[in-house]
N, CA, C and O of each residue as an XYZ file, in Angstrom:
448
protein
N       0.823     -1.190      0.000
C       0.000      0.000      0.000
C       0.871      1.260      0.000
O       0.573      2.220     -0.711
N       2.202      1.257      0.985
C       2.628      2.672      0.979
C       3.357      2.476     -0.313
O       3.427      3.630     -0.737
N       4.139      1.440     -1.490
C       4.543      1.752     -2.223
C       3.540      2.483     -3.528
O       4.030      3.355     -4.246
N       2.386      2.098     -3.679
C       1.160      2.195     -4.505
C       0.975      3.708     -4.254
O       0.576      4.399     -5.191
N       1.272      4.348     -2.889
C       1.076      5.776     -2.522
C       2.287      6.417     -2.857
O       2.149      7.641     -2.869
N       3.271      6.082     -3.097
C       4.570      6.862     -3.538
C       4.407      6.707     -5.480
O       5.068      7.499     -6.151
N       3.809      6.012     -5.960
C       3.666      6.130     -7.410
C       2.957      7.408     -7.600
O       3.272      8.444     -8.185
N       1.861      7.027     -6.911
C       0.730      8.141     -7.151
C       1.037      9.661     -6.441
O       0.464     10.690     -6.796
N       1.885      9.598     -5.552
C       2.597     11.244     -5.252
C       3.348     11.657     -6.414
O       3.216     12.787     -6.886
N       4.299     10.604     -6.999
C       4.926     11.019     -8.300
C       4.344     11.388     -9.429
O       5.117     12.150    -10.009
N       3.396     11.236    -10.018
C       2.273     11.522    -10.960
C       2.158     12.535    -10.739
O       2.665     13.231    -11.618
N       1.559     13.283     -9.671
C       1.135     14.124     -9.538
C       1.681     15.386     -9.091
O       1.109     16.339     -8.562
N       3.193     15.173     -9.478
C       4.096     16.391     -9.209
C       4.149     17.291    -10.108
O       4.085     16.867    -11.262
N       4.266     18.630     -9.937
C       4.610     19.247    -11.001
C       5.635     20.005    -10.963
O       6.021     20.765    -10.074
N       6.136     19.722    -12.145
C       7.815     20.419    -12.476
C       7.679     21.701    -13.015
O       6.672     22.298    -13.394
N       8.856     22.026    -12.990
C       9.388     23.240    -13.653
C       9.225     23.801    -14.950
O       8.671     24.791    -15.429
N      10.224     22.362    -15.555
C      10.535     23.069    -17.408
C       9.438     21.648    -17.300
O       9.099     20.775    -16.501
N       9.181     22.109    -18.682
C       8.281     21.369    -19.151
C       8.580     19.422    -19.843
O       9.779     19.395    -20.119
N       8.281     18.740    -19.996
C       8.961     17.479    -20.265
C       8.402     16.764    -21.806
O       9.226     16.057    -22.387
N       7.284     16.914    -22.329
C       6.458     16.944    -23.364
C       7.108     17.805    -24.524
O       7.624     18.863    -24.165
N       7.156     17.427    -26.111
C       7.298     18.345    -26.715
C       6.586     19.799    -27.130
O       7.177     20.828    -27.459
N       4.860     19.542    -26.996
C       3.850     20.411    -26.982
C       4.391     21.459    -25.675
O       4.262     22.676    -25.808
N       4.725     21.137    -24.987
C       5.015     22.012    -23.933
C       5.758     22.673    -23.710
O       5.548     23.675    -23.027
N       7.429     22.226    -24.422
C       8.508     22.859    -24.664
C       8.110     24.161    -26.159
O       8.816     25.111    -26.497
N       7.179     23.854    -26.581
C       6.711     24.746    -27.727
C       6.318     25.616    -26.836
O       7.147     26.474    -26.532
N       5.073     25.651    -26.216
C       4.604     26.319    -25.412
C       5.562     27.158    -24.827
O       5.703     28.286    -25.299
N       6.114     26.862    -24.059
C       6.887     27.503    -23.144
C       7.696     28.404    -23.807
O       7.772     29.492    -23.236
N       8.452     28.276    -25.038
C       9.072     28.886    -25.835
C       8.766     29.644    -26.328
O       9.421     30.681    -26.435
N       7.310     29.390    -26.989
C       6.298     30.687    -27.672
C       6.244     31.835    -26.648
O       6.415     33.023    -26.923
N       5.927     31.214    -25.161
C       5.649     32.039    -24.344
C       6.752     33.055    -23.598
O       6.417     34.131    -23.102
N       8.343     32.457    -23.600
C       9.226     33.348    -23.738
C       9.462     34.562    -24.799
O       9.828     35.719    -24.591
N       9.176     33.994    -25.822
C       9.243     34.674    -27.154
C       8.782     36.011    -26.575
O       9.516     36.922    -26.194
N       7.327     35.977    -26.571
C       6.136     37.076    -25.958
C       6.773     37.800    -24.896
O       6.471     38.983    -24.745
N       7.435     37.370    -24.297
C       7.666     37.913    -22.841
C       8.914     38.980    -23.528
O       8.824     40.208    -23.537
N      10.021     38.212    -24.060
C      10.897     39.104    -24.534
C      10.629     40.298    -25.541
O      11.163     41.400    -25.672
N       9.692     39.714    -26.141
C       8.991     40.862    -27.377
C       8.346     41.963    -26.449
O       8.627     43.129    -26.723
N       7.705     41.773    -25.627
C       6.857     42.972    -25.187
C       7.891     43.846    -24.210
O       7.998     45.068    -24.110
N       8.587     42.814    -23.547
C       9.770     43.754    -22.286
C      10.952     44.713    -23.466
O      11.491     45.797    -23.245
N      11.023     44.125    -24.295
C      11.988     44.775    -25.280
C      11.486     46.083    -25.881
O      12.112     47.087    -26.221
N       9.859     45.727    -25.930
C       9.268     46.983    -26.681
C       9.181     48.267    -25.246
O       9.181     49.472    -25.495
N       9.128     47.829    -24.092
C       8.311     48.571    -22.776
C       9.827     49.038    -22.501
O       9.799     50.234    -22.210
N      10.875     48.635    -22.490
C      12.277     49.040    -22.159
C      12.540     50.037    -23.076
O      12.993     51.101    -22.653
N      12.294     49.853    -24.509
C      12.487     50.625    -25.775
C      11.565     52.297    -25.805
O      11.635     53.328    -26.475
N      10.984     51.938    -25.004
C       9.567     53.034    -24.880
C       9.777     53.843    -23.431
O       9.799     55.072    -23.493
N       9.875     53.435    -22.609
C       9.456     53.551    -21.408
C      11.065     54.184    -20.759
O      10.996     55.184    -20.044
N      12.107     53.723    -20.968
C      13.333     53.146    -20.250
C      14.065     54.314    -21.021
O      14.027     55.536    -20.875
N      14.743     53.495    -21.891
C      15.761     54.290    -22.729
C      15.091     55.590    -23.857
O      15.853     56.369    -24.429
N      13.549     55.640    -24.036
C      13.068     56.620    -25.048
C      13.482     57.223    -25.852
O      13.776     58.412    -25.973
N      13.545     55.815    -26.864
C      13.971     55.909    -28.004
C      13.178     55.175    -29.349
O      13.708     54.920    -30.430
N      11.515     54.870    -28.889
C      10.770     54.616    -29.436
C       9.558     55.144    -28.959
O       9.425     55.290    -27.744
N       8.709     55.435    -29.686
C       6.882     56.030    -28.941
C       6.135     54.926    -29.532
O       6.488     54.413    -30.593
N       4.863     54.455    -28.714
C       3.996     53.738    -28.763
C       3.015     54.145    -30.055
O       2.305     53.421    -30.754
N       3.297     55.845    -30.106
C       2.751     56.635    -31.718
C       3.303     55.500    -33.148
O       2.644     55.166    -34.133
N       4.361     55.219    -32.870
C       5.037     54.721    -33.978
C       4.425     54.028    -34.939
O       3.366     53.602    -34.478
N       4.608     53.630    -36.314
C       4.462     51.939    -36.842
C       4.370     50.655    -36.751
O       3.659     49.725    -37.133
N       5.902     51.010    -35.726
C       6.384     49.503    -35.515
C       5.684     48.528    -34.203
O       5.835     47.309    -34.117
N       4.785     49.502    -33.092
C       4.191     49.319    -32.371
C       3.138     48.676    -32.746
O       2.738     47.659    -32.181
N       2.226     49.567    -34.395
C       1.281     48.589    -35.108
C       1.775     47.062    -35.731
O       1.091     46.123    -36.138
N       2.996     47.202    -35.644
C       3.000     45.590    -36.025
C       3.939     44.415    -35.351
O       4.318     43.283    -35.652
N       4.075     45.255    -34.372
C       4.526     44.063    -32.943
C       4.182     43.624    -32.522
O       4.657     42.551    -32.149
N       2.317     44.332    -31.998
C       1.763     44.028    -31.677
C       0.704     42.454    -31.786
O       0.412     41.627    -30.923
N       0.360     42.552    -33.209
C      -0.073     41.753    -33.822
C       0.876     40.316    -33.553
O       0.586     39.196    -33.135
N       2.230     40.997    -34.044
C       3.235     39.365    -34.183
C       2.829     38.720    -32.603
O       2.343     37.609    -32.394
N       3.106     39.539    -31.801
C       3.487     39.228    -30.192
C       2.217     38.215    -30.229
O       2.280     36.990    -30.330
N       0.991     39.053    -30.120
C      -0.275     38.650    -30.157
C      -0.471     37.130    -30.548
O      -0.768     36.156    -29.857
N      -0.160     37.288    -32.097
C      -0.239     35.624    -32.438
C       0.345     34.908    -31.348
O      -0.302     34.116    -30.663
N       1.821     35.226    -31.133
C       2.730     34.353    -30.876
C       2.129     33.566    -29.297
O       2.178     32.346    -29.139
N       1.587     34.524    -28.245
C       1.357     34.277    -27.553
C      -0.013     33.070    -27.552
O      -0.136     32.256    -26.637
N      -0.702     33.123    -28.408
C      -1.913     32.745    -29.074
C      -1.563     30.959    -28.973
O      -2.103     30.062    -28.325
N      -0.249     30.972    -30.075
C       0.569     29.821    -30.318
C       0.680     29.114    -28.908
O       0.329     27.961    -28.655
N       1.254     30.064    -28.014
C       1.911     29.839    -26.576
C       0.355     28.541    -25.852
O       0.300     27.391    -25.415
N      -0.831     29.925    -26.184
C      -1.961     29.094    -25.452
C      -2.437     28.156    -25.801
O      -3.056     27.401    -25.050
N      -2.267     27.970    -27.035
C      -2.831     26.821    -27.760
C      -2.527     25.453    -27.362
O      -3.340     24.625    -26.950
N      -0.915     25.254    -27.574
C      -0.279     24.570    -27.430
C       0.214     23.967    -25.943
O       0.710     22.862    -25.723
N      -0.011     24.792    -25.215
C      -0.392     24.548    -23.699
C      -1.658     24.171    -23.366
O      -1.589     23.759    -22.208
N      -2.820     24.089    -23.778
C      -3.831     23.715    -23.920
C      -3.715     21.858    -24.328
O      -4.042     20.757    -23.887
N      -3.202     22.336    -25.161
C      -3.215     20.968    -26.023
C      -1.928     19.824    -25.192
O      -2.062     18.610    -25.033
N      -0.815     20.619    -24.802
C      -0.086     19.820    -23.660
C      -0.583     19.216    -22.531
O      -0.127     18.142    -22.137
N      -1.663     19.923    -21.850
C      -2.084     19.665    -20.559
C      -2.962     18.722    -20.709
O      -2.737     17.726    -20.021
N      -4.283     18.674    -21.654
C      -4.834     17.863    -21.762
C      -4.578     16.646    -22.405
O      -5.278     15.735    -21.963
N      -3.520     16.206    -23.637
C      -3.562     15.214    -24.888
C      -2.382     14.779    -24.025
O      -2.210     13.562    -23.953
N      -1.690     15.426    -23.477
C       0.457     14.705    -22.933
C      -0.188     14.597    -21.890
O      -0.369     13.388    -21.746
N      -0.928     15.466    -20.567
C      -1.156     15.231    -19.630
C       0.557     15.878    -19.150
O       1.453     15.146    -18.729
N       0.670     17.261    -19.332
C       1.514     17.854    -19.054
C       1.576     18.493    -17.861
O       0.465     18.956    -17.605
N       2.424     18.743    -16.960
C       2.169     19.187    -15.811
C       3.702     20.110    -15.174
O       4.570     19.962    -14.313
N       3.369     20.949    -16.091
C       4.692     22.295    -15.697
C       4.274     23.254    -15.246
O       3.050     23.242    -15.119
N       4.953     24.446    -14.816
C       4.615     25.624    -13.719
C       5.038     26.669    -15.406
O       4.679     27.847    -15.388
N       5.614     26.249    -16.440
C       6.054     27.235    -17.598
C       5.013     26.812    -18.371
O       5.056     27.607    -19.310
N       3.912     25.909    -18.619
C       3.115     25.275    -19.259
C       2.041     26.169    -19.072
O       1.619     26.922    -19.949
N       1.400     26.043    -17.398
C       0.297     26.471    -16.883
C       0.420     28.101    -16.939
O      -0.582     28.811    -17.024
N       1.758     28.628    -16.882
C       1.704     30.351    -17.119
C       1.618     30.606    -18.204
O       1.127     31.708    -18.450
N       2.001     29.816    -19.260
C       1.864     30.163    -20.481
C       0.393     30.244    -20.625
O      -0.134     31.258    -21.082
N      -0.330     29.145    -20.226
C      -2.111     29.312    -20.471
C      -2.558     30.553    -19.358
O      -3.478     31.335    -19.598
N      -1.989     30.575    -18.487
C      -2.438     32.305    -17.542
C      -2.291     33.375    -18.330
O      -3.124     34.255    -18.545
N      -0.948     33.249    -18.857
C      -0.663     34.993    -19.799
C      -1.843     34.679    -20.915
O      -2.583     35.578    -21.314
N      -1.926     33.561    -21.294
C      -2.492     33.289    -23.196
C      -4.144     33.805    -22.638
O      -4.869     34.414    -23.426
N      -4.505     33.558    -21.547
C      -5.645     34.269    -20.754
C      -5.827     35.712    -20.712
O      -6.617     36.464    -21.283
N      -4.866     35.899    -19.866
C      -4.839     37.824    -19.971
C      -4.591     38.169    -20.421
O      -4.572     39.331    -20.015
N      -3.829     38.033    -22.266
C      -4.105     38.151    -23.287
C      -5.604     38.867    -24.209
O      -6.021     39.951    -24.618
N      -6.044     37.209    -24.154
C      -7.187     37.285    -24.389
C      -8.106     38.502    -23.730
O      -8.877     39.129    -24.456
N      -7.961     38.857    -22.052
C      -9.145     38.934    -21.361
C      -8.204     40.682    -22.019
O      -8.932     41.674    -22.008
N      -7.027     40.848    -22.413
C      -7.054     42.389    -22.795
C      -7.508     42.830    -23.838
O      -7.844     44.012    -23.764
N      -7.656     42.340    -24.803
C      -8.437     42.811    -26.072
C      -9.519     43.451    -25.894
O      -9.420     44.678    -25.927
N     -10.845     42.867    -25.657
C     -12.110     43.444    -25.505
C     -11.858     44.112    -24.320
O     -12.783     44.921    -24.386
N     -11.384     44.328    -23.457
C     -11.158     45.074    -21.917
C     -10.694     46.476    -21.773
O     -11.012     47.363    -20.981
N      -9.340     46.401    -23.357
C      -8.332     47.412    -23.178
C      -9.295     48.942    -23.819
O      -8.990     50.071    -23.433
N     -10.460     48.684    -24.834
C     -10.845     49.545    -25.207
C     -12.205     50.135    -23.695
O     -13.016     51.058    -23.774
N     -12.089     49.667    -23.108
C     -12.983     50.124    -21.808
C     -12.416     51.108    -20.785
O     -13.139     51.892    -20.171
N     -11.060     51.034    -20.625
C     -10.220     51.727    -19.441
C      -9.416     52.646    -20.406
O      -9.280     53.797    -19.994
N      -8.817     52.338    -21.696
C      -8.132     53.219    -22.248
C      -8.493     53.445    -23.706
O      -8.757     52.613    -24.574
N      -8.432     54.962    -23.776
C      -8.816     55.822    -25.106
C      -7.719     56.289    -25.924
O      -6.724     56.943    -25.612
N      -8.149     55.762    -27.173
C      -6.993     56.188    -28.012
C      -7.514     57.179    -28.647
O      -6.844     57.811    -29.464
């Protein structure tokens, strides 16, 4: 019996990096995003040497957007089909969330 209970604690651990290939996608997409947007907020914000007025803001946005999209998808599809169980997996589906929940949201609090 207590060995039958040490299988089943192991199952149900969850790691770090991810162990699944769907998940290592994930996780990657979801770095991607992270670096794309801190690069743009450092670029803007930090050193001001870009404005959010710009072009390139219209089409970072979008890329980031997908990318993160990718991030949720594929974390979606890890957790349930691999039965994936990472802490970079499950944030990737949190951000790919507040993502989502900023689109329709962002035009409520802020006016362009």
């Amino acid at each position: 019996m207590e060995n039958q209970m040490n299988v089943e604690t192991t199952k149900n651990k969850i790691s770090f990096l991810p162990k699944t290939k769907l998940g290592k996608w994930s996780a990657g997409f979801n770095v991607t995003f992270l670096i794309i947007i801190g690069t743009s907020l450092i670029l803007v914000l930090v050193l001001k040497k870009l404005s959010f007025d710009d072009k390139w803001w219209d089409a970072t946005v979008p890329i980031a957007f997908l990318i993160e999209m990718a991030a949720f998808v594929t974390g979606i599809i890890a957790v349930r089909k691999n039965k994936e169980h990472s802490w970079l997996v499950y944030l990737s589906i949190y951000i790919g969330i507040a993502v989502i929940l900023f689109v329709p949201l962002h035009s409520l609090f802020i006016s362009d």
